[in-house]
N, C-alpha and C positions, 0 to 999 in steps of 0.2 A: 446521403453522403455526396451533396453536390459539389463541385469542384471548387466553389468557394466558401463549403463549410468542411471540406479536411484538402488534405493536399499537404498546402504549407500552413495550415492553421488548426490540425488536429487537438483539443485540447483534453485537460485531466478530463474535463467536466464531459463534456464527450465520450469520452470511453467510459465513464460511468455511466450514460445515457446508451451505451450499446452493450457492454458487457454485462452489468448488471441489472437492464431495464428492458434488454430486448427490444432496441431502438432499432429497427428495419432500415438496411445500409440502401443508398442507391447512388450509382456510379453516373458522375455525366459524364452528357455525350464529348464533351472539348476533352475530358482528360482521359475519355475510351482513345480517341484522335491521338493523344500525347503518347499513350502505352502501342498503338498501331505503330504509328512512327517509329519510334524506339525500337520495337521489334524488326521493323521491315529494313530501317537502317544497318541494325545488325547483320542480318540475313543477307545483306549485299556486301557488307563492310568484311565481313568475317571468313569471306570465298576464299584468300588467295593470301590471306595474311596466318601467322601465327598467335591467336588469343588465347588467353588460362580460361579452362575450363571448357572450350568449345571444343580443339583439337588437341589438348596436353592433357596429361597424367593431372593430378590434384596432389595440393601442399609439396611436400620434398620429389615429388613423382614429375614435378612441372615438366622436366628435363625430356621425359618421355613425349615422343609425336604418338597420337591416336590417328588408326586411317578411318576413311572417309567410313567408310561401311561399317564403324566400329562408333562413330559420334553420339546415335540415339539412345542405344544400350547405356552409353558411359555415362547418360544423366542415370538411367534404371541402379544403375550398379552402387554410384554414389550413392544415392538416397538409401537403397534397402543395405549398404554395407553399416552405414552409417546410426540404422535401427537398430542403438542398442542402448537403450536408458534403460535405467533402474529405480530403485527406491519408488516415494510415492507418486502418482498422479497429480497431477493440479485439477484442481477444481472446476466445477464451469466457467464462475466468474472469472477464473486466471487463464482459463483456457481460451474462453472469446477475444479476453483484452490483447494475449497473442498474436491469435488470430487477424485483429482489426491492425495492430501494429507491423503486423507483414505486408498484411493488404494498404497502408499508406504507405510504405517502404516503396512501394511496387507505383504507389499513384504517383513518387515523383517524374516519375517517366526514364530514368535515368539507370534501370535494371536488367533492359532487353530481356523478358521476359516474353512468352507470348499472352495473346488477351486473354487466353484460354483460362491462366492462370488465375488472371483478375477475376473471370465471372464464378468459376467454383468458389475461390473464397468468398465471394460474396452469399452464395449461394447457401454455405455455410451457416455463416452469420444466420442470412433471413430463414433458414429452418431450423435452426437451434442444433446443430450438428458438431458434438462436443469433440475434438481432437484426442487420441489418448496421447497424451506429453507427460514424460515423466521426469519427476526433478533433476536426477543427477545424470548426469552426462557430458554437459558443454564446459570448457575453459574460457569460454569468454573471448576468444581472440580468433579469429577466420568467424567468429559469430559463434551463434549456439547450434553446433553443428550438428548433436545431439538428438536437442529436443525439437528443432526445426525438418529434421529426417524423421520425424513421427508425424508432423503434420504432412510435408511430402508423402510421406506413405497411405495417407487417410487419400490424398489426392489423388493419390492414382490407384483406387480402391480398394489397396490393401491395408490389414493390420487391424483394430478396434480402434470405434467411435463410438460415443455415450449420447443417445438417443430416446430421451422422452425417460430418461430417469432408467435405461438399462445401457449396458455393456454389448455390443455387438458387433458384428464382421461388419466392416466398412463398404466391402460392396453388395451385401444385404441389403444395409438401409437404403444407398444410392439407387438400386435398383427399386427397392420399394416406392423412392420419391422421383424415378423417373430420370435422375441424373448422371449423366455419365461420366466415368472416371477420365482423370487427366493422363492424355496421349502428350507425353512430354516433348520439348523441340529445343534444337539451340541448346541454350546453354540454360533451360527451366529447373531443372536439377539443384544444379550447383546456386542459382539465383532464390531457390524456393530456402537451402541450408543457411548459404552466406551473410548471416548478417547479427542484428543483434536483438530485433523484434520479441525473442524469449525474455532474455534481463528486462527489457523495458518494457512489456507487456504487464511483469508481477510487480516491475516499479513503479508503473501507474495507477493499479490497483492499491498497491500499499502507501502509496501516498492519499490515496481515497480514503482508506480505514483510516492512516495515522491521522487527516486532518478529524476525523467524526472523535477519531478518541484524546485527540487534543482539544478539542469543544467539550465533552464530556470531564477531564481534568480542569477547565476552568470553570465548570458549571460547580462540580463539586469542589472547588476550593472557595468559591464563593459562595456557596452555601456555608460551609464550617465555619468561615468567617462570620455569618449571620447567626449561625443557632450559638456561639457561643459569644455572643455581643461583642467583639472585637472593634476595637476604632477604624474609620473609612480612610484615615489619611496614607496606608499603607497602597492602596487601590485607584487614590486620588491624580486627578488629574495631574496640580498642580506639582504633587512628588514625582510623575511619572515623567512629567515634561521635561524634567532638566534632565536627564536622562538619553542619550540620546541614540535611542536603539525604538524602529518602529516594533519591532515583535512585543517587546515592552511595555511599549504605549498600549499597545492593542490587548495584548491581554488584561490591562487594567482596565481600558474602556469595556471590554464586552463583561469586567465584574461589574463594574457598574449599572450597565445596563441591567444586569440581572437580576441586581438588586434592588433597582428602584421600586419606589414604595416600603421598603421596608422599614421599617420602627423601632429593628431590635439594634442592625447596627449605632454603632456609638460616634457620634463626632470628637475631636482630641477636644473642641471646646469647652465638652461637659468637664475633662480633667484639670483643666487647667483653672478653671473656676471652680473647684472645688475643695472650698478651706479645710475642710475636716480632716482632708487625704493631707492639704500642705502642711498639717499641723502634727503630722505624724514623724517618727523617727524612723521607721521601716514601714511605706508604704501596704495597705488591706490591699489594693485592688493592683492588677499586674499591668505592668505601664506600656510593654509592649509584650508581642506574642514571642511563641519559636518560630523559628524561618521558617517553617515548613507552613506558617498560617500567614505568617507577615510579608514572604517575599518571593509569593505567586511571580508576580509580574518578572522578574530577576530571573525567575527560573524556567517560566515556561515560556517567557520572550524569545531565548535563543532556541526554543525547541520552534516555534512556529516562524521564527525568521529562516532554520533550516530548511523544515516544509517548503515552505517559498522559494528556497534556491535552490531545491531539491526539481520541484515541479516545474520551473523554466527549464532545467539541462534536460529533465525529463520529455519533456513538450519539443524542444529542441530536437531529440532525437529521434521522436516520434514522427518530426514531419522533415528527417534528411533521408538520403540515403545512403545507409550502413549496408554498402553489396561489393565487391569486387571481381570482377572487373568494372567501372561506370562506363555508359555510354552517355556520352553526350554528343547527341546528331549535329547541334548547333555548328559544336566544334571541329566535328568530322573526323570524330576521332575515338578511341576505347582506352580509358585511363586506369593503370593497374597503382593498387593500394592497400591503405588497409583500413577502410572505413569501418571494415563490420569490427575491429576493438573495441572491446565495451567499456574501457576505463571509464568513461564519463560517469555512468548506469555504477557502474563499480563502485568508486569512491560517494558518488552523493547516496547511495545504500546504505554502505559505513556511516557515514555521518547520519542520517537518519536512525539508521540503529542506535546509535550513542545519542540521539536525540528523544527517543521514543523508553529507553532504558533510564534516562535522565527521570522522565516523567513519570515513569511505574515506579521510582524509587520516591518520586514526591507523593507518589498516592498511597504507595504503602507506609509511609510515614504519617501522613493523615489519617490513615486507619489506625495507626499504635496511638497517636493520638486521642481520636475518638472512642478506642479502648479502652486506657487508661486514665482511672479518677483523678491520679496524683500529677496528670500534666491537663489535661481539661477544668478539672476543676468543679464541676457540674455534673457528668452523668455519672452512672455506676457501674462500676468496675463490667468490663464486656458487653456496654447497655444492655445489661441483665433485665428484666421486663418481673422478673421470677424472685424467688429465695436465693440471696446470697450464698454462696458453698453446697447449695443445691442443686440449683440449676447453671447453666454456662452460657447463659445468652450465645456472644457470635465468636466466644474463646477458641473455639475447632476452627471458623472460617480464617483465622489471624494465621493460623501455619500455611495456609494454600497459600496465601498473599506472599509472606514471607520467602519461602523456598522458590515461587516460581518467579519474585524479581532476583534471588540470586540465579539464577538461571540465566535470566537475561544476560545479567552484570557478568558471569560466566562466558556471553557469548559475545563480550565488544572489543576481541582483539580484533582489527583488520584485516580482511579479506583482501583487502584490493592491493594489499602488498605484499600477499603470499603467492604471489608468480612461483610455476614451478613449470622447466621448460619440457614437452613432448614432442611426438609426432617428426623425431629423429631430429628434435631440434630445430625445424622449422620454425615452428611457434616457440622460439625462445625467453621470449617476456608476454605473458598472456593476463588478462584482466581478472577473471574468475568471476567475472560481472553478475551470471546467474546465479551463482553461489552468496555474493554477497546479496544479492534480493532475496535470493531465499530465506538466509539467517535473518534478514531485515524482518523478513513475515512471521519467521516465529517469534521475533524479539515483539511486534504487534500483537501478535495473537495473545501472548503473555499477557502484555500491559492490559490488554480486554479482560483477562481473568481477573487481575487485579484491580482494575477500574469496577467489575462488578460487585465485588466485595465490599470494597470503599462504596459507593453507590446503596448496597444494601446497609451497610451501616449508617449511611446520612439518613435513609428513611427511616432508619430506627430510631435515628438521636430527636427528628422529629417528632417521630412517636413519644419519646420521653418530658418534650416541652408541655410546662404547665401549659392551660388553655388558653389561657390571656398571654402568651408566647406564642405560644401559635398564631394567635389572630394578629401578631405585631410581623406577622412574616411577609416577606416579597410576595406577589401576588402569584412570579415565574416559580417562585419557591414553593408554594402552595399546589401549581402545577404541575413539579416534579414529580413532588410527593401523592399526588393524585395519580398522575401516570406510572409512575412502579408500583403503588400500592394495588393499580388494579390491573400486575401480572404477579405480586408475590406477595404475603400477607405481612406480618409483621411478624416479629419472631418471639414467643414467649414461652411455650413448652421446647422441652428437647425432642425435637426431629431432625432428620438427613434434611441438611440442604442442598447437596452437590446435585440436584435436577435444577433446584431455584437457582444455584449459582448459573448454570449452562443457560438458564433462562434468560438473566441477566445479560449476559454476555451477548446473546442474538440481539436482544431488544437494542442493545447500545453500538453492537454494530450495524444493524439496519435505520439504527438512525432515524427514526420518526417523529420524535417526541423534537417540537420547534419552539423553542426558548428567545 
């Protein structure tokens, strides 16, 4: 983490190279200089003036003077009062991307924190030293006041941290690894709460899943377009270009890509030259698809043009700083504000969720699709493998799909404009920023469920292609079907599959399989 690979240029890809990969953080030395500075400026700036947070009460308390011999306590007091989340845990991966999002908060130099701060979080990180943060708590606005008082409390060695896959006292482990808890100073307290690092920690992450399961929906719409011979010109360049939206374009090209080589797709050529069909009065062969096979591109355009405008405000935030009070030594001065609002984090959540709920509803329509004979055309009824009226091929796995995208669809009223004012009014218009990442992550997690289904049914309908079908397939196609089939088998007896579905679901969030 040298000062010219985060600071001001933190990126998605990045935190999934630390959060998820355990990429060993390391601080330079120029931006140790810049957090010195800041700090030391404060400490002189702060003697003989009135700041929030160093010598005043917090939120509606501002009013109140704290005396001198009362300053250190008042970060202790903030942070353990503020210890009070509920509901579930975040994860590791949610937890580190936090983590790393506070510690670049802190790297623009602009926090008056002290350095102390800096090297425990770091410290963090390179031992794998999981925070307990738990979901509900924060509004969104003075930051996540909540779950940011759970990592403060891990810093100054109270409260549980999750440690090599256990639950544990936080100054256990630290004592175990030698490291010493944070002796807080200034205004470290209220600088460690104040911001917005929580919402944009799970929004980075979740823009990580949604883009793998936004690969995953075009991999497999491009496939159903192949196994069931479908014309290319839906996918085509040439219809994509007049069109003028990149998300668009782009999901057509990367079906193409996918497809190349393959032999089953149909050019409109062959229809057009073909007398038999013009000599008809109601066309045999079906002249174009349902949407849900014909206008991928249309649809999953605006969900991956979101992503994209998703992951700049995102990245944006990542590398400002969301604290108040800011120091800025340059200027000689302490600016009071309200940086840590998470609107931004807030509303592009929303939109993602309505973008990612968009796409679970495409995929689950591809699976009633690939279900049913009477709109495919080709397979048998539930690609049954078995005795018709016997056996139920993947009929049980269609209600999971079903029910959990009305869930989603359930879950896309907006957050970001359910302000509800607290804290005696103070925070009168608040974001709910962490709230809406969070509905955002179950609205993903869903779409996974249902991508796995859809997923197991494409390697089925594969399984169902005559041979000489098969061998006319994409060669990435061929791939696919190689790589799920050697974590799930093919489905022809009645057995449980809710272990293979959960199966499914890790493989395609871990992302491995490169097409």
């Amino acid at each position: 983490m040298q000062k010219n690979s985060m600071v001001n240029t933190l990126t998605i890809d990045e935190i999934e190279q630390i959060a998820f990969k355990g990429k060993q953080v390391v601080i330079g030395e120029s931006t140790r200089d810049d957090i010195n500075k800041s700090f030391s400026f404060l400490v002189d700036f702060s003697k003989d003036k009135i700041i929030y947070g160093i010598n005043t009460g917090f939120g509606p308390m501002v009013q109140f003077k704290v005396e001198s011999h009362e300053l250190n306590q008042l970060q202790y007091n903030l942070i353990r009062s503020h210890s009070n989340g509920a509901g579930n845990v975040l994860n590791e991966v949610y937890a580190r991307a936090v983590v790393v999002a506070r510690l670049n908060n802190f790297l623009q130099g602009h926090s008056g924190i002290s350095p102390e701060v800096i090297s425990l979080l770091t410290e963090f990180l390179n031992h794998n030293i999981i925070p307990e943060i738990f979901e509900h708590g924060g509004v969104g606005a003075s930051g996540d006041l909540v779950q940011l008082a759970h990592l403060g409390l891990n810093l100054i060695g109270e409260g549980y941290v999750y440690y090599q896959g256990k639950r544990e006292k936080t100054g256990d482990v630290l004592n175990r690894l030698k490291l010493k808890p944070l002796t807080l100073k200034l205004r470290d307290g209220l600088g460690i709460i104040n911001g917005t690092s929580c919402m944009t920690g799970i929004a980075a992450v979740n823009l990580i899943y949604a883009q793998r399961l936004l690969k995953w929906g075009t991999v497999a719409s491009a496939v159903i377009n192949e196994v069931i011979e479908s014309f290319d010109d839906s996918f085509s360049e040439e219809l994509n270009a007049v069109k003028q939206h990149h998300g668009q374009q782009q999901i057509a090209s990367q079906m193409r890509q996918f497809l190349e080589g393959s032999h089953l797709v149909r050019s409109r050529k062959e229809l057009f030259s073909d007398h038999q069909e013009l000599s008809r009065t109601e066309f045999k062969n079906k002249i174009q698809e349902y949407y849900s096979i014909r206008c991928v591109p249309q649809i999953l355009g605006p969900v991956f043009d979101t992503c994209m405008a998703a992951i700049a405000v995102t990245e944006n935030e990542l590398n400002s700083t969301n604290d108040n009070p800011v120091v800025i030594p340059d200027a000689d001065n302490v600016f009071h504000g309200g940086n840590f609002h998470g609107d931004y984090i807030s509303l592009e959540m929303d939109k993602l969720k309505l973008a990612m709920t968009k796409l679970t509803v495409l995929a689950e329509r591809q699976l009633n699709f690939l279900l049913n004979k009477k709109l495919n055309r080709k397979f048998p009824p539930f690609l049954n493998k078995r005795k018709l009226g016997f056996n139920f091929g993947l009929q049980g796995m269609q209600f999971v799909a079903t029910s959990t995208t009305a869930e989603s669809q359930s879950l896309c009223t907006s957050v970001y404009v359910h302000s509800i004012p607290n804290n005696n009014d103070n925070q009168d218009v608040v974001s709910m920023g962490t709230n809406s990442a969070l509905i955002a992550k179950k609205v993903i997690d869903n779409g996974y469920e249902v991508m796995a289904v859809l997923m197991m049914a494409v390697a089925q309908a594969i399984d169902l292609l005559p041979e000489n079908e098969f061998e006319k397939l994409a060669p990435k196609t061929k791939q696919l079907h190689k790589y799920l089939r050697s974590h799930t088998a093919v489905i022809e007896e009645d057995i449980p599959q809710f272990e293979n579905i959960r199966k499914v679901v890790e493989l395609l969030k871990e992302n491995h399989f490169t097409s």
